[in-house]
C-alpha angles and dihedrals in degrees: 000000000000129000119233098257085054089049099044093051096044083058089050089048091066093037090060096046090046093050134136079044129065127253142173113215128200120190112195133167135122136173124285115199131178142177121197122202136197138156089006088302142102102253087169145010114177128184117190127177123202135197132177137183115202115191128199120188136186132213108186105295087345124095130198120186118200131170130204134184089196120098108177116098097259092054088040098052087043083059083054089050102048098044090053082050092053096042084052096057089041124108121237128271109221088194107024103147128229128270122261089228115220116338129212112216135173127278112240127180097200102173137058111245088235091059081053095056095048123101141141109322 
């Protein structure tokens, strides 16, 4: 998983890349885990981890949405470009509303770090 310094310049990674236009970025992703049993043994214990960047970018009153699971800055700058494509081809929206702009919001620690640690065993 990523901190929240990683995260939030991964974000500004794609928000550089996107100016002069304006985009809204969502970074998701968590941790997947699973134990098979059979016969009263493990036959099989998987850990996956997923990540996911959604851009959505606006061209004046049209909007094009595009995802990548690629971070590095070929695959990043080819989510730009797709999400411009896609605002391009997009029909206008007569009452598409501004964007908020950047938000502050609380810091908030929700788990417990031994929850964090903890994984299949």
């Amino acid at each position: 998983m990523y901190s929240r310094e990683e995260a939030r310049a991964l974000v500004q990674r794609v928000i550089d890349m996107a100016a002069p236009h304006a985009v809204e970025v969502n970074l998701s992703g968590g941790e997947r885990a699973s134990t098979r049993w059979a016969n009263s043994a493990i036959t099989s214990n998987l850990l996956q981890y997923d990540r996911q960047l959604t851009a959505t970018l606006r061209l004046d009153r049209r909007v094009g949405t595009a995802n990548t699971r690629d971070f590095s800055d070929a695959g990043l700058r080819q989510l730009v470009a797709d999400a411009k494509s896609a605002a391009e081809q997009a029909r206008e929206a007569p009452n598409l509303p501004a964007l908020l702009g950047p938000q502050e919001y609380v810091h908030v620690d929700a788990a417990l770090p031994g929850m964090l640690a903890f994984g299949a065993h």
